[in-house]
C-alpha positions in Angstrom: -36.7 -12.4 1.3 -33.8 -9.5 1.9 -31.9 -11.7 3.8 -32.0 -14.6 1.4 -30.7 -12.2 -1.8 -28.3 -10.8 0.7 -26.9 -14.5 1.3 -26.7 -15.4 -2.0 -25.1 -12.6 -3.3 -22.7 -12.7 0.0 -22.0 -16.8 -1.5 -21.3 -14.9 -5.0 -18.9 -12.8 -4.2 -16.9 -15.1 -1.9 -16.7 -17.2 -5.5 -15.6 -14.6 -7.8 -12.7 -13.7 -5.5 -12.2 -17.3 -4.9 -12.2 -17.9 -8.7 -9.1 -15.2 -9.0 -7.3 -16.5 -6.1 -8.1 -13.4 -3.9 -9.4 -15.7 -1.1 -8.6 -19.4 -0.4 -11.8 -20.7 -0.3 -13.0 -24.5 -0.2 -16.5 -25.4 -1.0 -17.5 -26.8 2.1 -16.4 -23.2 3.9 -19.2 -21.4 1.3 -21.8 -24.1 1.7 -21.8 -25.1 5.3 -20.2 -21.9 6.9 -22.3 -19.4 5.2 -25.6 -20.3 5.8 -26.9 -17.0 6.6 -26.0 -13.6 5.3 -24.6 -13.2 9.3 -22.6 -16.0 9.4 -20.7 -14.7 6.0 -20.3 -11.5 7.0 -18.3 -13.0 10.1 -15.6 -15.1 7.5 -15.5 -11.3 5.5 -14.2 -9.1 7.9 -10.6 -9.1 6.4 -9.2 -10.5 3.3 -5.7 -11.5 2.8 -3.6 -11.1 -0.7 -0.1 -11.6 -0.9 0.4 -10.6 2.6 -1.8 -7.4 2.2 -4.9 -6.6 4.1 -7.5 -5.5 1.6 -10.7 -3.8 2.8 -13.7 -5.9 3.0 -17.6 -5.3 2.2 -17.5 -2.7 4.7 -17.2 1.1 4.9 -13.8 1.7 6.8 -12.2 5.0 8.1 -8.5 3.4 7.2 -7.0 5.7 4.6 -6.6 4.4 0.5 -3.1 3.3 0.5 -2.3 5.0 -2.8 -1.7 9.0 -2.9 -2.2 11.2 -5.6 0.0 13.8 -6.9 -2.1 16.4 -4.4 -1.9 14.7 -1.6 1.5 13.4 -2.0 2.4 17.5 -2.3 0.6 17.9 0.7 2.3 15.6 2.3 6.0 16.9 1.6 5.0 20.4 2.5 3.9 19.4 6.6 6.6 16.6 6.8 4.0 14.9 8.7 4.8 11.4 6.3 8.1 9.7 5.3 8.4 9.7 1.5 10.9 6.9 0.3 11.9 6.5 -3.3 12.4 2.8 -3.9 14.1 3.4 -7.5 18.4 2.6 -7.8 20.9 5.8 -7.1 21.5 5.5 -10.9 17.8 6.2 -11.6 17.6 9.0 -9.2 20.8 10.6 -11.0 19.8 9.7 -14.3 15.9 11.0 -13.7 15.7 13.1 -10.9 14.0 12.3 -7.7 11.2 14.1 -5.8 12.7 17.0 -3.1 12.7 15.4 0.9 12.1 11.8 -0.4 15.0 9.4 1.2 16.7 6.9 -1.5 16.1 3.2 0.1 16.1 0.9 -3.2 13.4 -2.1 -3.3 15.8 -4.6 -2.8 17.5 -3.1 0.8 14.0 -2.3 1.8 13.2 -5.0 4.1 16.3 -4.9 6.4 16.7 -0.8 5.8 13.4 -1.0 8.3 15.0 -3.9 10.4 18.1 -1.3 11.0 19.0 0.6 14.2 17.5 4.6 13.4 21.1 5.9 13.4 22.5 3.1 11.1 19.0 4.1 9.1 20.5 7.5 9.1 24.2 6.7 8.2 23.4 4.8 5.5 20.1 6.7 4.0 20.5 10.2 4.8 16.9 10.5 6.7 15.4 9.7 9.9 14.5 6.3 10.0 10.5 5.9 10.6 8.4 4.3 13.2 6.6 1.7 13.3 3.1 4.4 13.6 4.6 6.9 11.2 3.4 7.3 8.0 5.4 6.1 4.7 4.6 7.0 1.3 6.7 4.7 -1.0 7.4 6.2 -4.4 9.3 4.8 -7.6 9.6 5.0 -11.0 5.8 3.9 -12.2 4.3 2.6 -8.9 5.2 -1.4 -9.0 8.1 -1.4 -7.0 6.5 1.1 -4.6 3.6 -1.5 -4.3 6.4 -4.1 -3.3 7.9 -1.7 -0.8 4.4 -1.0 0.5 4.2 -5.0 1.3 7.6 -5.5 2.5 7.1 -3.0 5.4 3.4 -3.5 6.3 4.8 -7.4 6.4 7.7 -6.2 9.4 4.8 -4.3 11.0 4.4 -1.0 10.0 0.8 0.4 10.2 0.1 3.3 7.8 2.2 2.3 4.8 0.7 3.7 1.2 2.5 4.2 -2.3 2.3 7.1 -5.2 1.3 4.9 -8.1 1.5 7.8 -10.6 5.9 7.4 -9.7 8.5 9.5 -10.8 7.2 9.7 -14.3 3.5 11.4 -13.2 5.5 13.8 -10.8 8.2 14.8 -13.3 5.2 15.4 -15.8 3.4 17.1 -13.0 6.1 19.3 -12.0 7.2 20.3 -15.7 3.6 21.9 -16.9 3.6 23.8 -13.5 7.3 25.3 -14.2 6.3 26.1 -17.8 3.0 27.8 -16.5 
């Protein structure tokens, strides 16, 4: 009896995130594929959107790819991560821009990876990062950091995450711990 609620709610959820076009999913695939709760948990290992792997139904050791304000300190303080701010030079003279994070805007992304790490370092002013290294994208509100995030896990890179709370939540951020 388990196993038959476990299957139908496996079936359920395979049509609510077919229903917002998480997954392509066809009827017959649902239907004929997943006729026991085994057989679906085969088709769920990893789920595509836009060219991003999403966790699955499973517990996973891979890291969230956002980072808080904390972490994102953290972070900065060990240099173990490469923070890029995806936001225009004009915003980052305008605004302000977060100490050690290298200025590669969203739309010079995608061949600022594809460069040669001294060309990366002529033209950005940091050390180019590996493939393995870990990137933190960052930009004014966390959408074009999302983008960024996409764009390099796309070209390969493995441990790629984004500061949704932006230049906005770290300028707030910093400014209460100035004034305390």
């Amino acid at each position: 009896m388990a196993l038959n609620v476990s299957s139908r709610l496996t079936r359920s959820i395979f049509r609510v995130l077919a229903s917002r076009s998480v997954i392509p999913v066809s009827r017959r695939m649902v239907t004929t594929s997943c006729r026991t709760h085994l057989r679906c948990l085969q088709h769920m290992r990893v789920i595509r959107y836009e060219g991003t792997s999403l966790r699955s139904f499973s517990s996973s050791s891979q890291p969230s790819i956002d980072v808080s304000y904390e972490q994102l300190k953290k972070l900065l303080l060990s240099e173990s991560s490469v923070v890029i701010d995806v936001r225009e030079p004009w915003e980052l003279r305008e605004y302000g821009n977060i100490s050690g994070s290298i200025n590669v805007p969203l739309g010079q992304v995608n061949t600022a990876l594809q460069l040669e790490p001294d060309e990366f370092k002529e033209k950005y002013g940091g050390d180019m990062p590996s493939q393995s290294q870990n990137i933190v994208f960052t930009c004014l509100a966390g959408v074009r950091s999302k983008t960024a995030l996409e764009t390099a896990a796309s070209l390969g890179y493995t441990k790629v995450q984004h500061y949704p709370g932006g230049w906005q939540e770290w300028a707030e951020r910093q400014l209460i711990k100035t004034k305390q």
